[in-house]
C-alpha distance (Angstrom), angle and dihedral (degrees) to the residues before:
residue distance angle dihedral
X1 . . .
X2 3.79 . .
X3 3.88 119.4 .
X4 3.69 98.0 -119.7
X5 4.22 94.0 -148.5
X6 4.23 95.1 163.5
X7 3.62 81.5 84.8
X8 3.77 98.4 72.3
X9 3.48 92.0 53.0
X10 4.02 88.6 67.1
X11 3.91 91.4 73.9
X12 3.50 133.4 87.3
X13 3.55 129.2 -91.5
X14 3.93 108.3 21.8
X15 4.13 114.2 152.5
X16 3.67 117.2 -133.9
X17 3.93 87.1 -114.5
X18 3.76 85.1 56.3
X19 3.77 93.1 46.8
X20 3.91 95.8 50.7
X21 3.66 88.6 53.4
X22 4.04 94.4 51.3
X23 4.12 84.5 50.1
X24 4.16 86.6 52.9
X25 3.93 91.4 53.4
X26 3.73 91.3 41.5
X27 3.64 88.0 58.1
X28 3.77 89.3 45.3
X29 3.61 94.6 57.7
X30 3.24 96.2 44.4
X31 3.74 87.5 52.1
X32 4.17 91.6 52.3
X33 3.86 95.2 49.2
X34 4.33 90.6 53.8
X35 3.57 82.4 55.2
X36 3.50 100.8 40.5
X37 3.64 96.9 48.3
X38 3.73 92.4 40.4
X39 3.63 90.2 57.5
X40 3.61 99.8 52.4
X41 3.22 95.9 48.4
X42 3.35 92.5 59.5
X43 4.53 87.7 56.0
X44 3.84 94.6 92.8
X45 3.92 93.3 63.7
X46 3.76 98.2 31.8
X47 4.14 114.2 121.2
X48 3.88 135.6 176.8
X49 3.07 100.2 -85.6
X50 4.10 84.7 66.1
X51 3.37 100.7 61.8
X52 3.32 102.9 106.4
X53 3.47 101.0 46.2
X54 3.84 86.6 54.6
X55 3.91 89.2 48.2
X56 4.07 89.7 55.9
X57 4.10 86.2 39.0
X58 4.39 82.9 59.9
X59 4.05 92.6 51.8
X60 4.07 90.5 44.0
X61 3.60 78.8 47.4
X62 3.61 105.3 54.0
X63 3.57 92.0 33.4
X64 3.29 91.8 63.3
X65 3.80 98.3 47.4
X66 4.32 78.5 53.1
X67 3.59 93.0 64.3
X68 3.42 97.2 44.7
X69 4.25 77.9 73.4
X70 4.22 101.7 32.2
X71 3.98 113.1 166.4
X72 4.40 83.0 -107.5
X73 3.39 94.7 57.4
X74 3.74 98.7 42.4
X75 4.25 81.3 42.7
X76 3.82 89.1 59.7
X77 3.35 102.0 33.4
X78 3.44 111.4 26.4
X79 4.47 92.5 106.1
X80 3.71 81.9 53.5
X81 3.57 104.2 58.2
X82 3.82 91.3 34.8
X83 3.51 86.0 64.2
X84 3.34 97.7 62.3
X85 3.83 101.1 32.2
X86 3.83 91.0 -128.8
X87 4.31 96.6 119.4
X88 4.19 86.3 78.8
X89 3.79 94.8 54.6
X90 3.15 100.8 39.2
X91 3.56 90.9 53.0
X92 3.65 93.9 55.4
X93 3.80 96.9 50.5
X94 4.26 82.3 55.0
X95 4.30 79.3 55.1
X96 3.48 91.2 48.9
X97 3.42 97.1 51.7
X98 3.47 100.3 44.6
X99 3.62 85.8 58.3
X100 3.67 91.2 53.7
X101 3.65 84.5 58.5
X102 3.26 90.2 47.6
X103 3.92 88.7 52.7
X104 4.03 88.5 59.5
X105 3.49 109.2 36.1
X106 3.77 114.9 30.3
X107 3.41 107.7 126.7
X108 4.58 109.7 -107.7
X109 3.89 104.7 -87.0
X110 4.46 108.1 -121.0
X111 3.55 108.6 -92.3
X112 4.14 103.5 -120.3
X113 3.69 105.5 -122.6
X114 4.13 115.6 -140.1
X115 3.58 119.8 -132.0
X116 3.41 130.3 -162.2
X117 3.59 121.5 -155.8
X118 4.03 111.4 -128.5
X119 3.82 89.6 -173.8
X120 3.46 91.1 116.5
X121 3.32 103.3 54.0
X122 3.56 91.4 45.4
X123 3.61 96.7 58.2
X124 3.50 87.8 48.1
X125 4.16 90.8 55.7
X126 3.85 86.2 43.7
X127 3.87 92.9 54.5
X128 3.82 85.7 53.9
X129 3.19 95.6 53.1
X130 3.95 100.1 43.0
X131 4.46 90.0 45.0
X132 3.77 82.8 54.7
X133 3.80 98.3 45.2
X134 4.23 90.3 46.4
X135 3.74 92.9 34.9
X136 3.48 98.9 -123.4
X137 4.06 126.4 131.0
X138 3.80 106.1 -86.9
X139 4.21 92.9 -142.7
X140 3.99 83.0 60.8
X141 3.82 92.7 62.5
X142 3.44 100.6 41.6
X143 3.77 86.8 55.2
X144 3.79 93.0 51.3
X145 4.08 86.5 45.3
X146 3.76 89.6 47.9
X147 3.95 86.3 46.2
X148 3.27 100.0 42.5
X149 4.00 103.3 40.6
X150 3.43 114.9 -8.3
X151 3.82 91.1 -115.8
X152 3.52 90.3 -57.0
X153 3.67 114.3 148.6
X154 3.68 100.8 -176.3
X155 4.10 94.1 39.9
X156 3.32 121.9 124.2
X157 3.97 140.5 -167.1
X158 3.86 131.7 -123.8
X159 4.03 84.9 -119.2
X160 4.29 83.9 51.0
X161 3.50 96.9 -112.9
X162 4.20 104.4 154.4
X163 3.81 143.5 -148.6
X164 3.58 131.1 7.6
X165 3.58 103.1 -47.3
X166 4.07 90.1 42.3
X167 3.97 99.8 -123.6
X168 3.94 115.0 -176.6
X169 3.81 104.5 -130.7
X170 3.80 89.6 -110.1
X171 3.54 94.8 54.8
X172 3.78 94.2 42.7
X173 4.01 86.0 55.0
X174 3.81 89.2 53.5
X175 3.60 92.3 54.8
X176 4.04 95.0 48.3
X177 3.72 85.4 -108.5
X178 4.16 104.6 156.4
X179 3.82 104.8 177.3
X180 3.77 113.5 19.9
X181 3.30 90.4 -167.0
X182 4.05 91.1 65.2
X183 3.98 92.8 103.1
X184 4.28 85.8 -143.8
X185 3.71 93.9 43.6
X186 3.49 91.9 50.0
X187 3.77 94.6 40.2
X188 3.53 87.7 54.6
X189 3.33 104.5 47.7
X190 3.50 99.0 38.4
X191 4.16 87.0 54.4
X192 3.46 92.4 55.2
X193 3.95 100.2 50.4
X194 4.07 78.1 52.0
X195 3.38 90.2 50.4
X196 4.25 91.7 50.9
X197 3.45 86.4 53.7
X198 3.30 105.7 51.1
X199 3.88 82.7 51.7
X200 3.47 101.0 50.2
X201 3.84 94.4 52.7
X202 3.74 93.3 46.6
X203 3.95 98.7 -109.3
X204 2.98 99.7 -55.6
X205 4.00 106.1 143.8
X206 3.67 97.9 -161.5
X207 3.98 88.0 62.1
X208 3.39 102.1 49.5
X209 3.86 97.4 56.0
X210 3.24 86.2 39.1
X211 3.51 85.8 68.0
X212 3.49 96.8 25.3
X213 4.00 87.9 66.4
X214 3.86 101.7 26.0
X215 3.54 103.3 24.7
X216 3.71 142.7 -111.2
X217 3.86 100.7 -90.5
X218 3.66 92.1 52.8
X219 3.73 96.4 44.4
X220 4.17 83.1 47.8
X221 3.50 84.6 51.9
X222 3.58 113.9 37.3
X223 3.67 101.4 15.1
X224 3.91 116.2 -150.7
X225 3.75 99.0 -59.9
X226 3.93 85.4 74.4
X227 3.61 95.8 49.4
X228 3.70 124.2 139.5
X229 3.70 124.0 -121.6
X230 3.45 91.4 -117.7
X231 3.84 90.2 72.1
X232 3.42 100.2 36.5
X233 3.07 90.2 60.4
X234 3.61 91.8 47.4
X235 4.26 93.4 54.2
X236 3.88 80.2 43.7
X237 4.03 85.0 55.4
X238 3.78 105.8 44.6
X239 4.10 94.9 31.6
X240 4.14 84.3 63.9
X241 3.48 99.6 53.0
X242 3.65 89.0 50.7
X243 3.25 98.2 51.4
X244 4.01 93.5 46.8
């Protein structure tokens, strides 16, 4: 690993000035490998609380491989080494020990911690929980949530309706909902305006997401005859999944 420099002075040719200068970087090497070697032989019994002293150990380090190259040397002597093509390989052993350092003393890299979302399943619990606190069938409103948003409690529609269930703000007000956004708030209120529904058109399913889809006043109005494809396709939708 040492940068065996005596060798240069063998050829032909090389000015006192030039001669001093190989001595200085001699000495310099010399000076890097005591440190280097001292260093790691110090690894086996290094602990955490060292790592600091190791990290200002690295700059000495590669500071000290930096001057053995400092813009007055390479001023004076850069016809010299040119000559012999050495400046290129020495350079390179200066990379490859700075990588060795790096080998030793880089600080550990953070371990990336995986995260599974659980929103899922929670939505699932809370749909449980709200079908049982409205006393409606809980496989009805996870079809209407999977209709309606795709268990998406930040989704929202073209027409702005929000949150799994798909309240428009107006209704959501009516129904004391605050933040439709709030998957249980908006699980709950959206159950129980299903749950009105279904009540005010006797049971009868087909109404009430109808309704739920469409709206009352046009289902008042036009009754299901008139529907739009849209919804159809919507009753169609939610009707199969229960029956699966």
């Amino acid at each position: 690993m040492s940068i065996d420099l005596t060798r240069l002075s063998a050829f032909s040719g090389i000015l006192p000035g030039q001669k001093n200068a190989i001595d200085n970087q001699q000495q310099n090497n010399h000076l890097f490998e005591q440190v280097l070697d001292d260093t790691a032989n110090t690894l086996k019994s290094i602990d955490k609380s060292q790592k600091q002293m190791i990290e200002q150990m690295r700059i000495a380090q590669l500071q000290l491989l930096h001057g053995l190259f400092t813009a007055e040397d390479e001023t004076d002597d850069d016809d010299f080494f040119s000559g012999f093509g050495n400046v290129d390989s020495l350079r390179q052993l200066t990379i490859q020990q700075g990588q060795i350092v790096d080998k030793y003393y880089a600080p550990p890299q953070p371990v990336a911690l995986k995260v599974e979302l659980q929103e899922p399943r929670q939505i699932a619990q809370m749909i449980d929980h709200v079908a049982d606190k409205v006393s409606l069938s809980p496989k009805l409103i996870h079809s209407v949530v999977a209709a309606e948003s795709d268990f998406n409690p930040t989704a929202v529609s073209p027409a702005g309706a929000q949150g799994l269930m798909q309240l428009m703000p107006a209704t959501a007000q009516e129904l004391g909902v605050q933040d439709s956004f709030d998957p249980l708030q908006n699980l709950l209120g959206g159950s129980k305006y299903l749950k009105q529904l279904l009540e005010k058109y006797d049971g009868d399913l087909d109404s009430a997401l109808a309704a739920y889809n469409w709206g009352q006043g046009n289902v008042d109005r036009h009754g299901l005859e008139k529907m739009p494809t849209e919804t159809r396709d919507y009753l169609a939708k939610i009707k199969g999944m229960l029956a699966a």
